[in-house]
DRENDO-1510 file (C-alpha; in Angstrom, 1 decimal, always signed):
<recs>
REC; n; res; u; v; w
REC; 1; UNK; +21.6; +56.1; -140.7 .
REC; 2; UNK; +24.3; +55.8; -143.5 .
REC; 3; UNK; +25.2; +52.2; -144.5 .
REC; 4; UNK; +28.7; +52.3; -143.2 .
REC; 5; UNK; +27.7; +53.0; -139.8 .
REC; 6; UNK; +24.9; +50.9; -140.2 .
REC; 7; UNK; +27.3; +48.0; -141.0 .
REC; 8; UNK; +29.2; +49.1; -137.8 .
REC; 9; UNK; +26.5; +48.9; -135.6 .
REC; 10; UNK; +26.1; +44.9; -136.6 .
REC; 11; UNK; +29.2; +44.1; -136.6 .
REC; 12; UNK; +28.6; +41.9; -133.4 .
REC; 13; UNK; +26.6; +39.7; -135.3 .
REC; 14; UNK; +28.7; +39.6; -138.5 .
REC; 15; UNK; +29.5; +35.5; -139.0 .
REC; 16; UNK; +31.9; +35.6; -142.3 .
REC; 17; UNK; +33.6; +32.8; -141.2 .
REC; 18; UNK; +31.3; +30.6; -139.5 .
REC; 19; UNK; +30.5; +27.9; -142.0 .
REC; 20; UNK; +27.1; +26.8; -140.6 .
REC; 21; UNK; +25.1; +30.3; -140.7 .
REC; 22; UNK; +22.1; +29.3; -142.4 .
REC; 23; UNK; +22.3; +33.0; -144.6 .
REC; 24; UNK; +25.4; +32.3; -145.8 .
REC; 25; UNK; +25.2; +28.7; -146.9 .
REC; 26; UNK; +22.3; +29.7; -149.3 .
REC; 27; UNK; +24.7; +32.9; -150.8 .
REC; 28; UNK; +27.5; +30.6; -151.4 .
REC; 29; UNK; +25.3; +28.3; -153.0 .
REC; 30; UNK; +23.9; +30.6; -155.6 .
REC; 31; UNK; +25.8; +33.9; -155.2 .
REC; 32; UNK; +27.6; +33.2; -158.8 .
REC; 33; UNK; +23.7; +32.8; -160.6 .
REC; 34; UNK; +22.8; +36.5; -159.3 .
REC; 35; UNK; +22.9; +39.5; -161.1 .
REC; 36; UNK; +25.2; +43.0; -160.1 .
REC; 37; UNK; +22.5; +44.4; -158.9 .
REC; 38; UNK; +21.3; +41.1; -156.4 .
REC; 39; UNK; +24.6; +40.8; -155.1 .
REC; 40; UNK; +24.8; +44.2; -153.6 .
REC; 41; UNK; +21.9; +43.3; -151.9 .
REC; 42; UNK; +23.0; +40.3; -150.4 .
REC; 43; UNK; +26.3; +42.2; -149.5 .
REC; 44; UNK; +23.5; +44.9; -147.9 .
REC; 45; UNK; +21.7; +42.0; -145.4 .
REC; 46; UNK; +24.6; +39.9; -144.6 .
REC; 47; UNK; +26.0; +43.4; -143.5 .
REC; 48; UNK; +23.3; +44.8; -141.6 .
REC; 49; UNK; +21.3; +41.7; -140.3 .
REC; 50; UNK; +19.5; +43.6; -138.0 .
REC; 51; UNK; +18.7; +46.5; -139.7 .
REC; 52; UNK; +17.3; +44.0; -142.2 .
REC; 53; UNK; +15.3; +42.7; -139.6 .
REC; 54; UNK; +13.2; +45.7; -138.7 .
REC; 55; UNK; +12.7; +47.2; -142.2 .
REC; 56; UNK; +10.3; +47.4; -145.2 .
REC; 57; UNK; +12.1; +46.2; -148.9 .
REC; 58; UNK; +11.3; +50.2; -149.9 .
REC; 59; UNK; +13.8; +50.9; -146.7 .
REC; 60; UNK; +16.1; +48.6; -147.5 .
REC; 61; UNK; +16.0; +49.9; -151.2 .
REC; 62; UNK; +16.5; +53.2; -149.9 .
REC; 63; UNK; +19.9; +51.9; -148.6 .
REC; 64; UNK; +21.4; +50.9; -151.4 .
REC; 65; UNK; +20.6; +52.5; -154.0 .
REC; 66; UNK; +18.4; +50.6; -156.0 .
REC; 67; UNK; +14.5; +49.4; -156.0 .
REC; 68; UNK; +12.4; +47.6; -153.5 .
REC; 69; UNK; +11.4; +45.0; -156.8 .
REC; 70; UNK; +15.5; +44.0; -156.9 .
REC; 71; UNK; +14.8; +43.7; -153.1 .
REC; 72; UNK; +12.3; +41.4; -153.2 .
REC; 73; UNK; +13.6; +39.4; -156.4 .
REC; 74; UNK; +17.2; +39.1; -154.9 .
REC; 75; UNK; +15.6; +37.1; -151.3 .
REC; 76; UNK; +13.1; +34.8; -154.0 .
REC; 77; UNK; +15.8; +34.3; -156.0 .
REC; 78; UNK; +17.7; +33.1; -152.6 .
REC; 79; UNK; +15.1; +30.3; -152.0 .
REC; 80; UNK; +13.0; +32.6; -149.4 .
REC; 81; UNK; +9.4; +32.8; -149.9 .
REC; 82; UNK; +9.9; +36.7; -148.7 .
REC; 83; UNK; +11.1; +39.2; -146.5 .
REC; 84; UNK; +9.7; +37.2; -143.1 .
REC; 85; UNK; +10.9; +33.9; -144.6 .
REC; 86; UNK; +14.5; +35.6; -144.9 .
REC; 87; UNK; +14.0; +37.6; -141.1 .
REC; 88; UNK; +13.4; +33.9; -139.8 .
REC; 89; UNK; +16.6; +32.7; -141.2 .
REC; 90; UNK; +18.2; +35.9; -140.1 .
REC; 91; UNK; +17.4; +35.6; -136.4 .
REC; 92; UNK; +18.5; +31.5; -136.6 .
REC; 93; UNK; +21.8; +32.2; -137.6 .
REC; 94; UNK; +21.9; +35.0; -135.0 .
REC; 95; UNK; +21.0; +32.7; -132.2 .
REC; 96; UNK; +23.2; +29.5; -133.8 .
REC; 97; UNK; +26.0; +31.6; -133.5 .
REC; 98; UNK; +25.1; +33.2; -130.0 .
REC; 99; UNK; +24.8; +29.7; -128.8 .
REC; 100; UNK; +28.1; +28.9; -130.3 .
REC; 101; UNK; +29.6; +31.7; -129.1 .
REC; 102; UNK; +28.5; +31.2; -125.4 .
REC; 103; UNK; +29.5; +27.3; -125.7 .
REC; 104; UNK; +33.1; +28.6; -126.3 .
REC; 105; UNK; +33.1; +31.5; -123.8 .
REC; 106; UNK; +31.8; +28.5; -121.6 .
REC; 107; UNK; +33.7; +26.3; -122.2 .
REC; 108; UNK; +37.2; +28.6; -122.3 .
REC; 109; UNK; +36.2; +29.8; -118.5 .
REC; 110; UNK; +36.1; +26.1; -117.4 .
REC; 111; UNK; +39.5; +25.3; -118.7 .
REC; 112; UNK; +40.9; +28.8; -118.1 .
REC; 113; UNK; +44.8; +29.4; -119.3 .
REC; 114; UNK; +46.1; +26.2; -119.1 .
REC; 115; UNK; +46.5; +24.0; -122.4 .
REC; 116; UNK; +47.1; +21.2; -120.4 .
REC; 117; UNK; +43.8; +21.0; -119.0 .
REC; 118; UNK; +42.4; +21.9; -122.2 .
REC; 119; UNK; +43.0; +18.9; -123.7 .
REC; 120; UNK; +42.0; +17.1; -120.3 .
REC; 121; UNK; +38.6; +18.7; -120.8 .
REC; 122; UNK; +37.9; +17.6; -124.5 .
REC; 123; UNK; +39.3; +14.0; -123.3 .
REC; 124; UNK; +36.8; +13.6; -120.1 .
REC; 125; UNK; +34.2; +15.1; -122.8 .
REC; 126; UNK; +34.5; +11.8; -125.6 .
REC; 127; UNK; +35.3; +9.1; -122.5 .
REC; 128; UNK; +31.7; +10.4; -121.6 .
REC; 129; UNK; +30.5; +10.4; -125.2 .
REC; 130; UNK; +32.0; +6.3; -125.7 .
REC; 131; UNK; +30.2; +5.2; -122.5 .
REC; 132; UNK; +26.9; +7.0; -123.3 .
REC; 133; UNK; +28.0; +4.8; -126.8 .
REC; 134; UNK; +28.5; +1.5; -125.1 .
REC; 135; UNK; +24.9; +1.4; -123.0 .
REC; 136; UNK; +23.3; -1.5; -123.9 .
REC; 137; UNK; +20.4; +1.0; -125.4 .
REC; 138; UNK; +23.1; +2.7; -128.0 .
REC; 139; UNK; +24.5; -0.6; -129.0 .
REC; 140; UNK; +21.1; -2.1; -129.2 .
REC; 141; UNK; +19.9; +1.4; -131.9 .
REC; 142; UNK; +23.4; +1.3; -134.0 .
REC; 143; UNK; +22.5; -2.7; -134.6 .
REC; 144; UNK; +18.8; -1.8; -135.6 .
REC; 145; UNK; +20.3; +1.0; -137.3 .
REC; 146; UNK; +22.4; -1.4; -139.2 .
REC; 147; UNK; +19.3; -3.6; -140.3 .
REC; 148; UNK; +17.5; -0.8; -141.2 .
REC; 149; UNK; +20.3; +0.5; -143.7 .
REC; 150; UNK; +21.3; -3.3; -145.0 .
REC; 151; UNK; +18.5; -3.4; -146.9 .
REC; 152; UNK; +18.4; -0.4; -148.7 .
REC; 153; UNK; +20.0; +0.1; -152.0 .
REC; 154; UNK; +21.9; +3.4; -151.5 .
REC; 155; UNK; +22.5; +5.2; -148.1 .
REC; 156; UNK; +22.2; +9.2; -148.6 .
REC; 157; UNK; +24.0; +10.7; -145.5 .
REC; 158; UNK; +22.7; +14.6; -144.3 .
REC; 159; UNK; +25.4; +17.1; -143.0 .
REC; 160; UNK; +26.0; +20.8; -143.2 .
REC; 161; UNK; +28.6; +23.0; -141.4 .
REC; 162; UNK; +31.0; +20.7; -139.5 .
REC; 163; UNK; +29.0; +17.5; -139.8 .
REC; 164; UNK; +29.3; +17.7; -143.9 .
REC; 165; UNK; +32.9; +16.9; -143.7 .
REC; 166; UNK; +31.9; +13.7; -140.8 .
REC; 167; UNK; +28.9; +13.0; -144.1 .
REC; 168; UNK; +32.4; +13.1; -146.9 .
REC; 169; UNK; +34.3; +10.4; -144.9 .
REC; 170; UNK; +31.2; +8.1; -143.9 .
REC; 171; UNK; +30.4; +7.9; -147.6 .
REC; 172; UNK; +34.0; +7.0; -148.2 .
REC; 173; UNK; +33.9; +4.2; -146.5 .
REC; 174; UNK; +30.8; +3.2; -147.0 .
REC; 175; UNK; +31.4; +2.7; -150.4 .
REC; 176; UNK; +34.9; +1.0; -149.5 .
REC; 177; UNK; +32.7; -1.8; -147.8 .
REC; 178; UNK; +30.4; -2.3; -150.6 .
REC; 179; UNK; +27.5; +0.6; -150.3 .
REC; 180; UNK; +26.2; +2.9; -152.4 .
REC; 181; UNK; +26.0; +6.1; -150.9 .
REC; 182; UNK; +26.2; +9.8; -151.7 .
REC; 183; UNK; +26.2; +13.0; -149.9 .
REC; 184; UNK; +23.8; +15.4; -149.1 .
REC; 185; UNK; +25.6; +18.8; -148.2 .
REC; 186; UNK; +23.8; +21.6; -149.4 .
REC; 187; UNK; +22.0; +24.6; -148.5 .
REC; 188; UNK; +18.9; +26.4; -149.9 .
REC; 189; UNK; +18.0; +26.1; -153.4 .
REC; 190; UNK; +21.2; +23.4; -153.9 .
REC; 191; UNK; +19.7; +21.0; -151.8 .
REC; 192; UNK; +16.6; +20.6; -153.8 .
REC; 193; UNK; +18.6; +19.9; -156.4 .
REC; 194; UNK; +20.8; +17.2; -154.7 .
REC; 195; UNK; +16.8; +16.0; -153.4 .
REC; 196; UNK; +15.6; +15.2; -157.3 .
REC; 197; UNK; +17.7; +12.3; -157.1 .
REC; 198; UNK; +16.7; +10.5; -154.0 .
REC; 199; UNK; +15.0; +7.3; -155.5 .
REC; 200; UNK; +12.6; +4.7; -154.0 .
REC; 201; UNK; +14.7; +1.5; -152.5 .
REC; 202; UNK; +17.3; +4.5; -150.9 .
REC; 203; UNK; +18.0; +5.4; -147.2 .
REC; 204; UNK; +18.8; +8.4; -145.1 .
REC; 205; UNK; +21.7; +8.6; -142.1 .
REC; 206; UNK; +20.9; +12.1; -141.2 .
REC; 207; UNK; +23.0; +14.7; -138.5 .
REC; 208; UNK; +20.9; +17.4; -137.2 .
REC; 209; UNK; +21.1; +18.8; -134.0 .
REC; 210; UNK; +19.1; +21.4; -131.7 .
REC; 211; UNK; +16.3; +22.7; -133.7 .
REC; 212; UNK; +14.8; +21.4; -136.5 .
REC; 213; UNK; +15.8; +23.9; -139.5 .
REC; 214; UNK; +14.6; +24.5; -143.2 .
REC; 215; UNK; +16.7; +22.2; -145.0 .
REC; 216; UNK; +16.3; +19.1; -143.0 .
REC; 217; UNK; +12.5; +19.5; -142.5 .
REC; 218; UNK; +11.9; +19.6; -146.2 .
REC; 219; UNK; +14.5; +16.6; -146.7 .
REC; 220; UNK; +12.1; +14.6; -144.4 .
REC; 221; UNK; +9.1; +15.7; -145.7 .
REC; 222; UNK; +10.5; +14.3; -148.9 .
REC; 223; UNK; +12.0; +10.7; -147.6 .
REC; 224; UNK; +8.5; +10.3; -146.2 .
REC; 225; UNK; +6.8; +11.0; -149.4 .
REC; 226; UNK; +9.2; +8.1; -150.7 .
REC; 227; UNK; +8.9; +6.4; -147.7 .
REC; 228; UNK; +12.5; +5.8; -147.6 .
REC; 229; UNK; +13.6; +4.6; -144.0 .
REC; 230; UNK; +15.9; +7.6; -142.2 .
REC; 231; UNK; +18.4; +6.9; -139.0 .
REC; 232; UNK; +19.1; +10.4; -137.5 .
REC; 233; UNK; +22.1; +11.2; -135.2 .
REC; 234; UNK; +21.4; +13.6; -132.3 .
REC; 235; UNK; +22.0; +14.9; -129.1 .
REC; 236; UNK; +18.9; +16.4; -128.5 .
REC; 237; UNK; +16.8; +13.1; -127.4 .
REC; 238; UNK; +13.7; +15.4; -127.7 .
REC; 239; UNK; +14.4; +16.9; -131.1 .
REC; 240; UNK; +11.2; +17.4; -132.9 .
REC; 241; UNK; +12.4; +15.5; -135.9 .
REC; 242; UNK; +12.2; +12.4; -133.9 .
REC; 243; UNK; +8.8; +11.6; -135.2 .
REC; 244; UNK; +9.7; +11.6; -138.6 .
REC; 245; UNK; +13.1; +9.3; -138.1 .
REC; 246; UNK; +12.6; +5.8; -138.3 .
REC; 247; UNK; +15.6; +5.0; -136.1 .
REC; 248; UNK; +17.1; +7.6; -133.6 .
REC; 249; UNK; +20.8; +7.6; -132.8 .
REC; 250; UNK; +21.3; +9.6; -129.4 .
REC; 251; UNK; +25.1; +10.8; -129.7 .
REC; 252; UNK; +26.4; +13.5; -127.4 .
REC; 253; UNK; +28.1; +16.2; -128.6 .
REC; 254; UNK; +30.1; +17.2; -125.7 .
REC; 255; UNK; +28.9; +18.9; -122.1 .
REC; 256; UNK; +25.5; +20.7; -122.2 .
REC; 257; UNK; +26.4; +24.3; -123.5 .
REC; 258; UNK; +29.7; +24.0; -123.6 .
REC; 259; UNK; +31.4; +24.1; -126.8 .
REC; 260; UNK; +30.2; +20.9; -129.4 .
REC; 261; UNK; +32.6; +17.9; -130.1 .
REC; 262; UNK; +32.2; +15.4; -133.0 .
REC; 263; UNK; +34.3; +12.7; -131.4 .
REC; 264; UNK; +31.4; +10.6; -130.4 .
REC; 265; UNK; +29.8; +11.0; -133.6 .
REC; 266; UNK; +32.9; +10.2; -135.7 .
REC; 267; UNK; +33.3; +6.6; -133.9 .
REC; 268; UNK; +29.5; +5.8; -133.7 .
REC; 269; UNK; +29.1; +6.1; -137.4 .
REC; 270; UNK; +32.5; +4.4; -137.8 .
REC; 271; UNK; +30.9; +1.5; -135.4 .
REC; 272; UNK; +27.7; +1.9; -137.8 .
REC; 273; UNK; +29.6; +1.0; -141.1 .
REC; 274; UNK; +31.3; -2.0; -139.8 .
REC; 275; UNK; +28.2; -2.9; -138.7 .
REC; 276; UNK; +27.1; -3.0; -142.3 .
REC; 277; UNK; +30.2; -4.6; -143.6 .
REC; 278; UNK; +29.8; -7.8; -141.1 .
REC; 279; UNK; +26.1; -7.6; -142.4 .
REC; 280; UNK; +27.4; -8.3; -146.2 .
REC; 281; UNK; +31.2; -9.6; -145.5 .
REC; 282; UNK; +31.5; -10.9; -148.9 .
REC; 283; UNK; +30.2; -7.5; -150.7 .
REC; 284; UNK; +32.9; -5.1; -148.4 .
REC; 285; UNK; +36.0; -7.4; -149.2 .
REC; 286; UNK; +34.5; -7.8; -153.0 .
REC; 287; UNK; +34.9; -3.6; -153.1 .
REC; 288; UNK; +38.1; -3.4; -151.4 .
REC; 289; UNK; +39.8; -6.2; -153.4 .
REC; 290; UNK; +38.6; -3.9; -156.6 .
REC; 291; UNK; +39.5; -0.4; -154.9 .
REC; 292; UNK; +43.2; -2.0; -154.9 .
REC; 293; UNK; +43.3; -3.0; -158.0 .
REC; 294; UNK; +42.7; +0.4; -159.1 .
REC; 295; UNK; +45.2; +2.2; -157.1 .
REC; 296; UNK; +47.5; -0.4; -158.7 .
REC; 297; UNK; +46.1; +1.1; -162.0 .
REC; 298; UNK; +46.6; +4.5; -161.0 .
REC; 299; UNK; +50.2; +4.0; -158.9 .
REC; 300; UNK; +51.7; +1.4; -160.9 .
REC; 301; UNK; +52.3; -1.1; -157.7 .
REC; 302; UNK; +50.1; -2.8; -155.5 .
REC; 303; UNK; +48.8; -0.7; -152.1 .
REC; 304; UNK; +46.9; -1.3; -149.4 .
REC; 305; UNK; +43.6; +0.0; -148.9 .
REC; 306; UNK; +43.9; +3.1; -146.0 .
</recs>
């Protein structure tokens, strides 16, 4: 089979433009650090996932145009221990985007033509997310929560794919309040590097939902070997990363296999941080005092912090 029809045939299972495939994430990362000859690889398997997934690196070689050693090299160089490491990933971002895919089919029949309802859907959806929030079990976790992260001295917050950006703007305001904290964002290889700089004395706020994947399994192998206390947000209450969590957050994400929505996760961490800033009042007004005195260095005139 040529390459271009090849590339044809798996076209259903092409995901360009999904942000959270697992395969993609690591080529972002480190596309720019591989060589010509790498690159066409990685254009080869991200084109032909599953053609990838049933053959040998001599077959795949045969493909391309080049040798089954580049082959080999290009998925190490990737972060995968070898070709099954990189078939596992393969078949995860194939069934990630399944699931996503199905959640929107799903979710499109329930609401059918009419925009209207639409937006009654998604509105139903987070009034059921804030009441599963205000149980006396969910307040009682985002207060222990709380305690938990008080008394470390930097909060590292977890989130790829749509959760990152949620990561970005907690760690905005975190540090607004008074709170050290950085982002973990990364994929593959990047992550480690993000990793070398957790420190004894920090704390985790991690987002992972449905299975546990690569990237968050090694991150908690790494806050345990620290034995750094970790908070993780999920809607899966029987997600096997529970174990390793110090503190479990059970936020829904929406209907069961219906399309996912962050709304309940955007106010529970929101309801998390004020938490924190009533645990250290004089620290959070202390940092936004000096945040508006540096906008009035930057602007010229006094603003309000927003």
């Amino acid at each position: 089979m040529s390459s271009t029809r090849t590339q044809a045939s798996n076209a259903s299972v092409d995901s360009r433009h999904n942000a959270s495939d697992p395969f993609r994430r690591r080529v972002a990362a480190l596309r720019e650090t591989l060589a010509p000859a790498s690159r066409r690889v990685v254009d080869f398997i991200d084109q032909n996932r599953l053609t990838v997934l049933a053959s040998s690196a001599a077959e795949m070689a045969a493909s391309i145009g080049t040798s089954d050693a580049t082959v080999v090299r290009t998925v190490q160089a990737l972060g995968f221990s070898g070709l099954d490491d990189l078939r596992r990933t393969l078949i995860s971002g194939i069934e990630d985007e399944s699931r996503a895919v199905d959640g929107l089919r799903r979710t499109l029949a329930d609401v059918g033509p009419d925009a209207a309802h639409a937006i009654d859907v998604v509105l139903e959806a987070h009034r059921d997310g804030l009441s599963a929030l205000q149980s006396d079990e969910t307040r009682e976790r985002i207060v222990a929560a709380a305690d938990m992260l008080h008394k470390v001295q930097r909060i590292n917050l977890f989130g790829i794919g749509p959760t990152a950006a949620l990561a970005r703007y907690a760690a905005v305001l975190l540090t607004r309040t008074g709170r050290r904290a950085r982002v973990l964002d990364a994929t593959g290889l990047a992550l480690a590097d993000q990793m070398l700089d957790l420190l004894p004395g920090d704390g985790l706020l991690v987002m992972a939902y449905t299975q546990p994947y690569r990237e968050v399994t090694a991150l908690f192998r790494e806050a345990k070997r620290l034995s750094l206390p970790a908070v993780l947000i999920t809607d899966s209450p029987d997600n096997k990363l529970a174990p390793l969590a110090g503190m479990i957050l059970p936020v829904p994400r929406g209907r069961a296999d219906r399309v996912a929505l962050h709304g309940a996760t955007f106010v529970a961490l929101e309801a998390l941080i004020l938490a924190l800033a009533a645990s250290a009042p004089d620290s959070a007004m202390t940092a936004l005092e000096r945040l508006n005195d540096l906008r009035t260095s930057v602007t010229g005139k006094r603003n309000n912090v927003g």
